[in-house]
PyMOL Python script that loads the backbone (N, CA, C, O; Angstrom):
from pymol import cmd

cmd.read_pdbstr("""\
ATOM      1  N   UNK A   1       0.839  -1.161   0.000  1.00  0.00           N
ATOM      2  CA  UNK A   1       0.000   0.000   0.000  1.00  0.00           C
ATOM      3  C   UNK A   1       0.897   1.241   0.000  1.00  0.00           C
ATOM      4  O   UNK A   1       1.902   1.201   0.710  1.00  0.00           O
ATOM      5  N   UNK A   2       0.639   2.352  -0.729  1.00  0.00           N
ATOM      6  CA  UNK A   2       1.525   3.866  -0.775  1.00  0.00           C
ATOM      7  C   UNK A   2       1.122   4.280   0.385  1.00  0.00           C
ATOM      8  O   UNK A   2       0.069   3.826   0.833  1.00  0.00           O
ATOM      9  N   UNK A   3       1.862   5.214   1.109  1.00  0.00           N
ATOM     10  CA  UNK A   3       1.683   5.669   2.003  1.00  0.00           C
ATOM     11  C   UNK A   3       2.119   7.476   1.544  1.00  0.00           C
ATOM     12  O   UNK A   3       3.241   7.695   1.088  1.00  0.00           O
ATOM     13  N   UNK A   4       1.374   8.336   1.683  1.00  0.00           N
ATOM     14  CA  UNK A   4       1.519   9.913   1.620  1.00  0.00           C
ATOM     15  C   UNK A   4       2.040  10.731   2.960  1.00  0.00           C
ATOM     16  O   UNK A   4       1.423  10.919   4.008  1.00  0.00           O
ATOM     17  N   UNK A   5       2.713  10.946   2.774  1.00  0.00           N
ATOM     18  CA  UNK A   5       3.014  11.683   4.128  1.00  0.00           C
ATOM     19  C   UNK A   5       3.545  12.862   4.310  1.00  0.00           C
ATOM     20  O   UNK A   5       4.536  13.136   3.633  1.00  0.00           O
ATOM     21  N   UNK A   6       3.067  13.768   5.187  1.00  0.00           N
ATOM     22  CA  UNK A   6       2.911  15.236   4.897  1.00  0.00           C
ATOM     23  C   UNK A   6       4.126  15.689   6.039  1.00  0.00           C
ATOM     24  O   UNK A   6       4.310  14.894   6.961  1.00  0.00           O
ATOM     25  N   UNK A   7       4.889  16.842   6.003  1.00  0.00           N
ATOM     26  CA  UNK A   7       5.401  17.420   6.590  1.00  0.00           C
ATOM     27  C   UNK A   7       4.676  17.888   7.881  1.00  0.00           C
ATOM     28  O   UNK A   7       5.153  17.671   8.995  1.00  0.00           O
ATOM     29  N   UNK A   8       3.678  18.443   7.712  1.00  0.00           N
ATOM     30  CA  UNK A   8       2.925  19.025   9.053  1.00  0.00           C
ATOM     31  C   UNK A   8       1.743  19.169   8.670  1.00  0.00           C
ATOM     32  O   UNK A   8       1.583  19.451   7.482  1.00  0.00           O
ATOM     33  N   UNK A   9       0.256  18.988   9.764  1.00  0.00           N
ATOM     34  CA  UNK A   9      -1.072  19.482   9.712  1.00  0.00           C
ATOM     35  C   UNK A   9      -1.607  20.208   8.433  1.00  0.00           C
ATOM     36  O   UNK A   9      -2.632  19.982   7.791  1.00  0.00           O
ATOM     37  N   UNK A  10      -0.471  21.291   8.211  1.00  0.00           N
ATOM     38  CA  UNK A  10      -0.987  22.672   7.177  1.00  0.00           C
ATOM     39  C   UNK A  10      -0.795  21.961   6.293  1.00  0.00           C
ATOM     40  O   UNK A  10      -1.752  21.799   5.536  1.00  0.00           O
ATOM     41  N   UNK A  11       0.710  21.100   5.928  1.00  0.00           N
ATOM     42  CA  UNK A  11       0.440  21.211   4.407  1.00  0.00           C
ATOM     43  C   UNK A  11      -0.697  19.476   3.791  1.00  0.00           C
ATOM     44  O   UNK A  11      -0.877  19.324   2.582  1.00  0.00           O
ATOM     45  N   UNK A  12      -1.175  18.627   4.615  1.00  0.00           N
ATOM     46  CA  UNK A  12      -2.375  17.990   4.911  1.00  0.00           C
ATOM     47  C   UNK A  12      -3.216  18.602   4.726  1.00  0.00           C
ATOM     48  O   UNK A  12      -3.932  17.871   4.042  1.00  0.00           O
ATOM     49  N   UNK A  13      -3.834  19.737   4.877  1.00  0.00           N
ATOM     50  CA  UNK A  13      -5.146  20.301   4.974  1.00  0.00           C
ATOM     51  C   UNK A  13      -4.689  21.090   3.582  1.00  0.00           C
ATOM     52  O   UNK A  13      -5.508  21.273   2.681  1.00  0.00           O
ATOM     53  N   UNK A  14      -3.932  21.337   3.529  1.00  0.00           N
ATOM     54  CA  UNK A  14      -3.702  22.623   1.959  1.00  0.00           C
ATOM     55  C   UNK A  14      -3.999  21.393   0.719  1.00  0.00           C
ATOM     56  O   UNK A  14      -4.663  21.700  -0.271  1.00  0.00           O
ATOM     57  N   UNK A  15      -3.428  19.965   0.891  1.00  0.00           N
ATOM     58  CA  UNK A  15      -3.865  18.686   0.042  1.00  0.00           C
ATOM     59  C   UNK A  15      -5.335  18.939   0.206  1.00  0.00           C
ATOM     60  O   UNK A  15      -6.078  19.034  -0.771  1.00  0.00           O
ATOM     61  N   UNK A  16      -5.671  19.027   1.206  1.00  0.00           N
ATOM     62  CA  UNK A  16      -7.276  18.281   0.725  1.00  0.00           C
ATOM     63  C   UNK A  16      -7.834  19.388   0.681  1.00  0.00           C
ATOM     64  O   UNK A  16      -8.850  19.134   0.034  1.00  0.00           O
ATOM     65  N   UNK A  17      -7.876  20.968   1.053  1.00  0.00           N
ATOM     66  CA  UNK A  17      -8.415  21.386   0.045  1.00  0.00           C
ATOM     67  C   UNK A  17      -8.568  21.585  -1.304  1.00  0.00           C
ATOM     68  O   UNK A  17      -9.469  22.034  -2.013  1.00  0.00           O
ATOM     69  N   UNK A  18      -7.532  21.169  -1.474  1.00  0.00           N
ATOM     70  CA  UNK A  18      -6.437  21.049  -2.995  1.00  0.00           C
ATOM     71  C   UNK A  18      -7.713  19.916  -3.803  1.00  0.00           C
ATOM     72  O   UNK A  18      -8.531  20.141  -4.695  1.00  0.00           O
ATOM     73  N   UNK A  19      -7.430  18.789  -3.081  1.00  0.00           N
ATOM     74  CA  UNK A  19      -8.405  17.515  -3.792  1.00  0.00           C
ATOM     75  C   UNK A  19      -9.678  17.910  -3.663  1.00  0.00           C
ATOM     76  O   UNK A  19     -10.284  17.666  -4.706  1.00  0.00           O
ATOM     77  N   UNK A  20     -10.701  18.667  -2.432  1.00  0.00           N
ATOM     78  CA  UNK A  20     -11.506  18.740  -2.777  1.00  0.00           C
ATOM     79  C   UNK A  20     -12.027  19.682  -3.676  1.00  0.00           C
ATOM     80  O   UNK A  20     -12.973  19.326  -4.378  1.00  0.00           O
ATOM     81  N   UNK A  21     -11.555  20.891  -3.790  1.00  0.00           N
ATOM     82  CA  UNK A  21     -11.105  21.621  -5.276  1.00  0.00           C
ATOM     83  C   UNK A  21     -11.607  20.627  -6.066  1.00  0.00           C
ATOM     84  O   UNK A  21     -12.817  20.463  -6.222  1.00  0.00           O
ATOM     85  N   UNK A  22     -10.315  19.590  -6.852  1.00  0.00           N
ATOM     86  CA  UNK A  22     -10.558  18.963  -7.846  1.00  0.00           C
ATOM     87  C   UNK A  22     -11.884  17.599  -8.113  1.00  0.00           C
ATOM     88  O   UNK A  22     -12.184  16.865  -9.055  1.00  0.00           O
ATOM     89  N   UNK A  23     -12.276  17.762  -7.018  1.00  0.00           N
ATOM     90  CA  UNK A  23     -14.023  17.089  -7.179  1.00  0.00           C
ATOM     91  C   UNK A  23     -14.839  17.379  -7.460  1.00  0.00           C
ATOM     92  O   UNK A  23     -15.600  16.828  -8.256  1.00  0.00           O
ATOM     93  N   UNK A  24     -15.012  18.711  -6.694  1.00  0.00           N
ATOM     94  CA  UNK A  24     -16.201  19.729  -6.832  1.00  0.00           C
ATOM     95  C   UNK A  24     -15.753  20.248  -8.558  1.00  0.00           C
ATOM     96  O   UNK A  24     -16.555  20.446  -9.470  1.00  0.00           O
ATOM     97  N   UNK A  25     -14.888  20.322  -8.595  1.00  0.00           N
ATOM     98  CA  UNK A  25     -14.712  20.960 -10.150  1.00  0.00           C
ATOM     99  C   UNK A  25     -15.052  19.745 -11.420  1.00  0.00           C
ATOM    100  O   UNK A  25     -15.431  19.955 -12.572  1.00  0.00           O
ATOM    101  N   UNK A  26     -14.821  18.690 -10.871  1.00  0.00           N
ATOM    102  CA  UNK A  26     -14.806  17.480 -11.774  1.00  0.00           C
ATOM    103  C   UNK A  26     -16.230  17.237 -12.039  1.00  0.00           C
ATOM    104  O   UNK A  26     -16.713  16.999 -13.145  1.00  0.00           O
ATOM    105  N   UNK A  27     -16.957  17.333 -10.746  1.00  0.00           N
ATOM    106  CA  UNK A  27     -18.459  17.120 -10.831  1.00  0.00           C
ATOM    107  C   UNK A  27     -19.301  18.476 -11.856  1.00  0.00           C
ATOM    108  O   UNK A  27     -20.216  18.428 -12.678  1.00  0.00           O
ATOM    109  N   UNK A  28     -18.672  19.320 -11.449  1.00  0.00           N
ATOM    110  CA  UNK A  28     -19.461  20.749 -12.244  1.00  0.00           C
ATOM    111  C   UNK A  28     -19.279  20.900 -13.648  1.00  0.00           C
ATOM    112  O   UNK A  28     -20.143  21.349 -14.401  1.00  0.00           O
ATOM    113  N   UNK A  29     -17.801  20.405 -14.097  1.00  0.00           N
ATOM    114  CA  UNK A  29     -17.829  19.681 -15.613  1.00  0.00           C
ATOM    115  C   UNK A  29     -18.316  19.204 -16.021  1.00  0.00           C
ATOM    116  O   UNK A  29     -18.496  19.492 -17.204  1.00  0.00           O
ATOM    117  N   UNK A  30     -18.947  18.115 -15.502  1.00  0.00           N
ATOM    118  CA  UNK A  30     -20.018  17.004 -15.999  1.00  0.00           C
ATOM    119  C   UNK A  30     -21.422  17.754 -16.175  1.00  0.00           C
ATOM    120  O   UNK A  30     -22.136  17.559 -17.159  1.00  0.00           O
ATOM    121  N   UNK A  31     -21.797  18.743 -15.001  1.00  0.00           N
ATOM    122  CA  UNK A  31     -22.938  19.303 -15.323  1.00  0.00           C
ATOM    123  C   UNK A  31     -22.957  20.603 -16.577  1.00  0.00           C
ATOM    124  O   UNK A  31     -23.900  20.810 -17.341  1.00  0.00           O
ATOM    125  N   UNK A  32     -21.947  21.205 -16.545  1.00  0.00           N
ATOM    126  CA  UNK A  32     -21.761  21.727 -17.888  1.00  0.00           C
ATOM    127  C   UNK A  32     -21.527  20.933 -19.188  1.00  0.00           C
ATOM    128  O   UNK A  32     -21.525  21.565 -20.244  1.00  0.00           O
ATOM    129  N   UNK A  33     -21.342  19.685 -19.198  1.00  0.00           N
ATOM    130  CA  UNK A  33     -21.433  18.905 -20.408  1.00  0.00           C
ATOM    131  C   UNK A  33     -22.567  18.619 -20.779  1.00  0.00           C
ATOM    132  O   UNK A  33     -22.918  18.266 -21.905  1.00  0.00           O
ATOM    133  N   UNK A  34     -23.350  18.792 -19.612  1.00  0.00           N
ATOM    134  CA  UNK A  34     -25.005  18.517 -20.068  1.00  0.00           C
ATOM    135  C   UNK A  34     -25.764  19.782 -20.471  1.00  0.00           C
ATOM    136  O   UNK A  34     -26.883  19.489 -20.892  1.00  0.00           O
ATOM    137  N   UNK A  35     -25.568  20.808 -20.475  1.00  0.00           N
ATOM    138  CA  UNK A  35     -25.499  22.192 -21.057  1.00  0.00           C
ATOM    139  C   UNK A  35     -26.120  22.615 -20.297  1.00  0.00           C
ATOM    140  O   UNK A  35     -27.160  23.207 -20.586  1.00  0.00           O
ATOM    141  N   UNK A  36     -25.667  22.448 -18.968  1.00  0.00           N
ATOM    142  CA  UNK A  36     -26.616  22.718 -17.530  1.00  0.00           C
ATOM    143  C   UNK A  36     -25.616  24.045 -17.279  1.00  0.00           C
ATOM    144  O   UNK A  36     -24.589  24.245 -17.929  1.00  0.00           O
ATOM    145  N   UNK A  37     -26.130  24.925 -16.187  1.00  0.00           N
ATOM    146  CA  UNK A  37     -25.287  25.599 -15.771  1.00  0.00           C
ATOM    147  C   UNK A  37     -24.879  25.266 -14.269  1.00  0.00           C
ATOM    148  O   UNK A  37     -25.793  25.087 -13.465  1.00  0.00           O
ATOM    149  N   UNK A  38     -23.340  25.157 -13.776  1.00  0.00           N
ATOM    150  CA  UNK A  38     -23.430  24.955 -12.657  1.00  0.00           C
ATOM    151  C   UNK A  38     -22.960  26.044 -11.546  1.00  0.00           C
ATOM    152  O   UNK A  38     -21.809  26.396 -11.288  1.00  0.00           O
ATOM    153  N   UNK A  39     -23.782  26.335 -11.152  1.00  0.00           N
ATOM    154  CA  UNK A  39     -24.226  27.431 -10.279  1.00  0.00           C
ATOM    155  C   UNK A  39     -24.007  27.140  -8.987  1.00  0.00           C
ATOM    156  O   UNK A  39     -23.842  28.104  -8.239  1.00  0.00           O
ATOM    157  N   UNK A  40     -23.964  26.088  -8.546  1.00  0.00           N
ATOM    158  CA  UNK A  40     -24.236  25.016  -6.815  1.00  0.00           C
ATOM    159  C   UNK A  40     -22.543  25.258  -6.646  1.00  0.00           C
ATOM    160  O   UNK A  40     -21.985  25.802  -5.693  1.00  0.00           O
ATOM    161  N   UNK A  41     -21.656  24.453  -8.359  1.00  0.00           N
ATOM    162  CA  UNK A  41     -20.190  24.555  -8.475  1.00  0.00           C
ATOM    163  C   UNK A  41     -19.350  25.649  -7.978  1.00  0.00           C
ATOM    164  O   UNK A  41     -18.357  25.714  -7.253  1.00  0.00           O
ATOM    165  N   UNK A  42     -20.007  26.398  -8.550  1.00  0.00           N
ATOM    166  CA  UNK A  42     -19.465  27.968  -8.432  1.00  0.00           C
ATOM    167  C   UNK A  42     -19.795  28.440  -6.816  1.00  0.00           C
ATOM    168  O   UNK A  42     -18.911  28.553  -5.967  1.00  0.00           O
ATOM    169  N   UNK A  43     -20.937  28.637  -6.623  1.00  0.00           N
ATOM    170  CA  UNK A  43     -20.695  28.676  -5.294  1.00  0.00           C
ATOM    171  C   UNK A  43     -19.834  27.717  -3.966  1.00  0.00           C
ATOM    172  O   UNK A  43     -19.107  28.225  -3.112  1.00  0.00           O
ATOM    173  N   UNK A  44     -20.094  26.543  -4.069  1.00  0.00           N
ATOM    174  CA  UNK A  44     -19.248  25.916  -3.161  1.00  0.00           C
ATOM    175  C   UNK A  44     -17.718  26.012  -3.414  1.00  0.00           C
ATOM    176  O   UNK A  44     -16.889  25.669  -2.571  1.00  0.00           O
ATOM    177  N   UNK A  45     -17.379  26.548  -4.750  1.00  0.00           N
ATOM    178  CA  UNK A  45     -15.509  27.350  -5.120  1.00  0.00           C
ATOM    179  C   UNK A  45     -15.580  28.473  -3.994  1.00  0.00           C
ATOM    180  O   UNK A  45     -14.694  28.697  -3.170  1.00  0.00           O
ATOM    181  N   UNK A  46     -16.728  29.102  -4.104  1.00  0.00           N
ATOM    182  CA  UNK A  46     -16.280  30.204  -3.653  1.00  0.00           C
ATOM    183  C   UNK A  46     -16.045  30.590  -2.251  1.00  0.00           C
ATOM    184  O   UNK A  46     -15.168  31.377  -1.896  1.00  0.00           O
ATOM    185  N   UNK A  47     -17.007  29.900  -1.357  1.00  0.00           N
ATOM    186  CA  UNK A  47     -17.009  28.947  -0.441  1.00  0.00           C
ATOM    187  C   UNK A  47     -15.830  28.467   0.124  1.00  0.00           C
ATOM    188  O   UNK A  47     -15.255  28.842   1.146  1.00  0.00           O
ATOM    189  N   UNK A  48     -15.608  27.786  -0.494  1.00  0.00           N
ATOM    190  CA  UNK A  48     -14.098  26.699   0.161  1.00  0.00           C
ATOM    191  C   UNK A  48     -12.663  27.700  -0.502  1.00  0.00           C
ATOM    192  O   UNK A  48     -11.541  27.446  -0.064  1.00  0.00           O
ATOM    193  N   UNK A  49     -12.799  28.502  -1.265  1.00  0.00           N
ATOM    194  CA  UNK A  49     -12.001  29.962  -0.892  1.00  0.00           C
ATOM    195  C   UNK A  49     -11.824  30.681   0.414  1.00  0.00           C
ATOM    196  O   UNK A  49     -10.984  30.701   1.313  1.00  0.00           O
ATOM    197  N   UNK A  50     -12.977  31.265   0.141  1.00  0.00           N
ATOM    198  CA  UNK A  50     -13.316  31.976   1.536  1.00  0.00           C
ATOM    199  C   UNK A  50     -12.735  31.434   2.587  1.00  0.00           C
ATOM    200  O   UNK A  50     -11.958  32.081   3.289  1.00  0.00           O
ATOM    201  N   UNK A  51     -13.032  30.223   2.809  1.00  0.00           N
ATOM    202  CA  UNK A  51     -12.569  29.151   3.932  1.00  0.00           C
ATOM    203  C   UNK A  51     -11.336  29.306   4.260  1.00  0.00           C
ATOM    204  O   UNK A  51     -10.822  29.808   5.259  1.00  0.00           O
ATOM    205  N   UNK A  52     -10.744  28.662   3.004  1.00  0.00           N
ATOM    206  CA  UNK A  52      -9.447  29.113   3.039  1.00  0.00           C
ATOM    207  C   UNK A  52      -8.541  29.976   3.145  1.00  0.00           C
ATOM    208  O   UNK A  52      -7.611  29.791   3.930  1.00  0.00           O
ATOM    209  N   UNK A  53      -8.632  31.147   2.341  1.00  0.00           N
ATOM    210  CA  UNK A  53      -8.289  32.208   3.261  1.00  0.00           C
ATOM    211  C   UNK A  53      -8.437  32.738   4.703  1.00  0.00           C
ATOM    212  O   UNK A  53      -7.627  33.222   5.493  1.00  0.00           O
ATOM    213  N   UNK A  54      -9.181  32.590   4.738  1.00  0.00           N
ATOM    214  CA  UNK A  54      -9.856  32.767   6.093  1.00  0.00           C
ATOM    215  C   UNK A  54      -9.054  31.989   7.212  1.00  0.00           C
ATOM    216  O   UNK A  54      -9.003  32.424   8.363  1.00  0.00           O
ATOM    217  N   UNK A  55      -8.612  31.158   6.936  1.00  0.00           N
ATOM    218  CA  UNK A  55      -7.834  30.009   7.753  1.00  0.00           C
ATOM    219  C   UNK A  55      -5.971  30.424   7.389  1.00  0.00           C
ATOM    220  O   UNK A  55      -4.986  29.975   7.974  1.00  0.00           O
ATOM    221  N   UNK A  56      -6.015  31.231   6.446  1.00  0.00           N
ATOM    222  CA  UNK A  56      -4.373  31.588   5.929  1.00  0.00           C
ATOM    223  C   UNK A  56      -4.098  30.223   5.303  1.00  0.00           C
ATOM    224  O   UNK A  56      -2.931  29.831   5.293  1.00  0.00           O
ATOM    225  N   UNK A  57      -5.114  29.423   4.752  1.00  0.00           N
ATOM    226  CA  UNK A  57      -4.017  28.476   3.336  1.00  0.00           C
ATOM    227  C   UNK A  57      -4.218  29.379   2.246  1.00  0.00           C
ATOM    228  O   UNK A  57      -4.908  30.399   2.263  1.00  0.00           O
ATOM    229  N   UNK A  58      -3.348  28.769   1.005  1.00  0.00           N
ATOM    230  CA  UNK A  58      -3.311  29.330  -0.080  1.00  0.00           C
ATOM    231  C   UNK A  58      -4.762  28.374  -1.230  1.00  0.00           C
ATOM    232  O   UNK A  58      -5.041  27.190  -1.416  1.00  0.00           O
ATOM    233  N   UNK A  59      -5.308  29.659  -1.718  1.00  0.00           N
ATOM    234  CA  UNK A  59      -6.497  29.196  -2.323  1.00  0.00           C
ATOM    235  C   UNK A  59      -6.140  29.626  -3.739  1.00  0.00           C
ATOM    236  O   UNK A  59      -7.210  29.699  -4.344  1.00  0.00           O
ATOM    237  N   UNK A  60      -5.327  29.883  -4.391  1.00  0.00           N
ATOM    238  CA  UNK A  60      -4.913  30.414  -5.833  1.00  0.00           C
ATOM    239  C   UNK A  60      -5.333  29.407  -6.241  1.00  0.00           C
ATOM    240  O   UNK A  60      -6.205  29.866  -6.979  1.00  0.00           O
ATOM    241  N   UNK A  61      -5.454  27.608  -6.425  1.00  0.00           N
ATOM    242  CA  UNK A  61      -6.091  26.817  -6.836  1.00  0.00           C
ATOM    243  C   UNK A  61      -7.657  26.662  -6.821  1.00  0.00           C
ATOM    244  O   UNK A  61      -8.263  26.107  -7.737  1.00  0.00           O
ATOM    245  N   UNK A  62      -8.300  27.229  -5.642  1.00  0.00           N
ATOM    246  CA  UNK A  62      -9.371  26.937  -5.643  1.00  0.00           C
ATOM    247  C   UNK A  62     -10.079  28.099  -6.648  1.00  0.00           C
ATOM    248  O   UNK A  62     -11.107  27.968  -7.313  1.00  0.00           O
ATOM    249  N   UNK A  63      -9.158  29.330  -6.540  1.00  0.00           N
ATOM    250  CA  UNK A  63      -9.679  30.326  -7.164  1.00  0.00           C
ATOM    251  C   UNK A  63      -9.492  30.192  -8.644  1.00  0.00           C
ATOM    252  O   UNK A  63     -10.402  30.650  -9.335  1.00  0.00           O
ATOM    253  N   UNK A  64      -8.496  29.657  -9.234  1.00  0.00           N
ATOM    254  CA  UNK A  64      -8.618  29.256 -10.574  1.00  0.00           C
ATOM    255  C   UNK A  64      -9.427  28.287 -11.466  1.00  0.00           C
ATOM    256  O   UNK A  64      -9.462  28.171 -12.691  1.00  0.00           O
ATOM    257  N   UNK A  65     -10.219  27.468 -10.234  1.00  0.00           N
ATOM    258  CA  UNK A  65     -11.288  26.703 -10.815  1.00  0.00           C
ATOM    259  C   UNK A  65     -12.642  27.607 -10.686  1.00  0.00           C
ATOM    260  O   UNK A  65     -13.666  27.434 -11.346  1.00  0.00           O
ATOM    261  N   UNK A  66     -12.439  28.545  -9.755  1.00  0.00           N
ATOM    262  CA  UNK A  66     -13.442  29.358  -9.879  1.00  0.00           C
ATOM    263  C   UNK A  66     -13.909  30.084 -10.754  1.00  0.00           C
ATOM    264  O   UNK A  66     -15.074  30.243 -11.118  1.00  0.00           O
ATOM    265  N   UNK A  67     -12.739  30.641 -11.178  1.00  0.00           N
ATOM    266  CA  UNK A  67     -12.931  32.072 -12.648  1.00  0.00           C
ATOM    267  C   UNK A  67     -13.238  30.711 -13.667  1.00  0.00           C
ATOM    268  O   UNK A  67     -13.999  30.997 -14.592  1.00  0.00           O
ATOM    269  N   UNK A  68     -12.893  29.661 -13.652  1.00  0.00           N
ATOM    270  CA  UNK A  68     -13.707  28.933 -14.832  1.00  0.00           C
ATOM    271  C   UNK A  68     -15.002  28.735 -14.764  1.00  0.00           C
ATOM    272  O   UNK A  68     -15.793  28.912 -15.691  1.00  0.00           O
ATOM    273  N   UNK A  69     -15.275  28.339 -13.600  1.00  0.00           N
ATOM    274  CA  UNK A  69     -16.999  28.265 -13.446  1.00  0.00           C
ATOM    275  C   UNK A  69     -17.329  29.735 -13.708  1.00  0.00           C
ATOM    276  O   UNK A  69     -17.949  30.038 -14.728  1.00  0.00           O
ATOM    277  N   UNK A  70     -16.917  30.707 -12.781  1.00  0.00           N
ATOM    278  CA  UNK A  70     -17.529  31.994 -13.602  1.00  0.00           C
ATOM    279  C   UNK A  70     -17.944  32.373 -14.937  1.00  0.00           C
ATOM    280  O   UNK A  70     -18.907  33.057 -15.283  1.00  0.00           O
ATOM    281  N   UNK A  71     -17.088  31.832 -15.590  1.00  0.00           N
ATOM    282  CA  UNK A  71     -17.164  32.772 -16.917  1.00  0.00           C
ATOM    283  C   UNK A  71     -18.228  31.850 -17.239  1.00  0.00           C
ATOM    284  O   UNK A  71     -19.347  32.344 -17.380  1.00  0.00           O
ATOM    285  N   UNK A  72     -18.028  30.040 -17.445  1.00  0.00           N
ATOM    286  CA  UNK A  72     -18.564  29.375 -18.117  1.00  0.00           C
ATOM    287  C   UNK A  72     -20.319  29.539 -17.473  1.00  0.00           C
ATOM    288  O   UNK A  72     -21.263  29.602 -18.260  1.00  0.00           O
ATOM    289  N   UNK A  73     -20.429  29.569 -16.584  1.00  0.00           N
ATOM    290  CA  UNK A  73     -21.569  30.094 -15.701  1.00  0.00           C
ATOM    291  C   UNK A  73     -22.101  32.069 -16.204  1.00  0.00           C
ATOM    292  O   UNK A  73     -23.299  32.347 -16.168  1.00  0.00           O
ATOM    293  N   UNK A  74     -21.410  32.806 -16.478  1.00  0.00           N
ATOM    294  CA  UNK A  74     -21.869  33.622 -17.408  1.00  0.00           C
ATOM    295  C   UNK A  74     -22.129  33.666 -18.981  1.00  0.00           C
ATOM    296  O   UNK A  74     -22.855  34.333 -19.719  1.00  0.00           O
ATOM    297  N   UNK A  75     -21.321  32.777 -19.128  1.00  0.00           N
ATOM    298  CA  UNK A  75     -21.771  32.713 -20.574  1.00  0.00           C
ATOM    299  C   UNK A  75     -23.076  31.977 -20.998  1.00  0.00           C
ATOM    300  O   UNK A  75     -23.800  32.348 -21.922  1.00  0.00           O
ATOM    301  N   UNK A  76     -23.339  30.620 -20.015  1.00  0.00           N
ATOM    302  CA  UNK A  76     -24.461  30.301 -20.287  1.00  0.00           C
ATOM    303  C   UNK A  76     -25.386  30.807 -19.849  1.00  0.00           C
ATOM    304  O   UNK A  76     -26.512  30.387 -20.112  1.00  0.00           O
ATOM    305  N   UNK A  77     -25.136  32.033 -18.921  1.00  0.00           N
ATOM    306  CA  UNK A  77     -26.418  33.421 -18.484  1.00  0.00           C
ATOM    307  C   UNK A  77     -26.748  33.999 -20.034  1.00  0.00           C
ATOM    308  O   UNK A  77     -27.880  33.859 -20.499  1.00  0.00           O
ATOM    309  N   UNK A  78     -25.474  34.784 -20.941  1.00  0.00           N
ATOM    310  CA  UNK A  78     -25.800  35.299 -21.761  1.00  0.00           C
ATOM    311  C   UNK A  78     -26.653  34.557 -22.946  1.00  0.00           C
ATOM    312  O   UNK A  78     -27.623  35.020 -23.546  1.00  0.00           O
ATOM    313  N   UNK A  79     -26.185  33.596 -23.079  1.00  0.00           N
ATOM    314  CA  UNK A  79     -26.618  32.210 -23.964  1.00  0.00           C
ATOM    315  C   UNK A  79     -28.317  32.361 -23.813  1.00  0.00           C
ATOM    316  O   UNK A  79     -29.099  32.884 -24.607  1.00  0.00           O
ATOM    317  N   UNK A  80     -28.591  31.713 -22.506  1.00  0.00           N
ATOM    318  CA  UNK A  80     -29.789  31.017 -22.082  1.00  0.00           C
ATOM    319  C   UNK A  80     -30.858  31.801 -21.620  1.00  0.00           C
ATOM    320  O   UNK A  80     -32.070  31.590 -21.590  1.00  0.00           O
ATOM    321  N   UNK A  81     -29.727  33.346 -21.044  1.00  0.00           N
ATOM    322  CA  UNK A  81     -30.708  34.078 -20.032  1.00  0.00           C
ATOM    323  C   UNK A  81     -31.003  33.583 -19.125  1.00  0.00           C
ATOM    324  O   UNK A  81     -31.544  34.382 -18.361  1.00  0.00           O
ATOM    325  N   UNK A  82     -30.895  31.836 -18.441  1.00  0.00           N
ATOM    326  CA  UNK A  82     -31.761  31.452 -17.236  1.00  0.00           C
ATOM    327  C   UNK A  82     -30.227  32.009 -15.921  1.00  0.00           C
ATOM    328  O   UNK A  82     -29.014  32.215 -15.948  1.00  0.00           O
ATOM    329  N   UNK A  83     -31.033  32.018 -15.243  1.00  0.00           N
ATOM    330  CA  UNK A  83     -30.265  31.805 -13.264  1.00  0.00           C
ATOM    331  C   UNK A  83     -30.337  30.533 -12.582  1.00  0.00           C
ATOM    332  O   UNK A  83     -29.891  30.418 -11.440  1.00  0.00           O
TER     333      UNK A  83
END
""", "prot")
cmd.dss("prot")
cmd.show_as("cartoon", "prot")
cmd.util.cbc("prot")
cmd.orient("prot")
């Protein structure tokens, strides 16, 4: 079995916000493949930002999955018109 092992607490918790980042983003892809808008996505980015900062980790990851849901989440505003 691999074993991961972290230097200290912080950089453990900076991983899993890190991974959960890449879930929540993985899942909101899928709902934009369905020409859905994901809106739930975008908020829980913004969310587990907040968090993060808030706590002093670094969220430049979480925030770069964010400005993708943004835009892609405005564009299908302009597109669709729906909220």
């Amino acid at each position: 079995m691999n074993q991961i092992v972290f230097e200290d607490k912080q950089g453990f918790t900076q991983a899993a916000f890190n991974e959960v980042t890449r879930i929540v983003s993985q899942h909101g892809a899928s709902v934009l493949e369905c020409l859905a808008p994901a809106f739930n996505t975008q908020q829980c980015l913004e969310h587990l930002a907040f968090v993060a900062s808030e706590y002093a980790y670094d969220y430049s990851y979480i925030d770069a999955h964010l400005e993708t849901f943004k835009k892609a989440n405005s564009e299908f505003q302009d597109v669709f018109g729906e909220e």
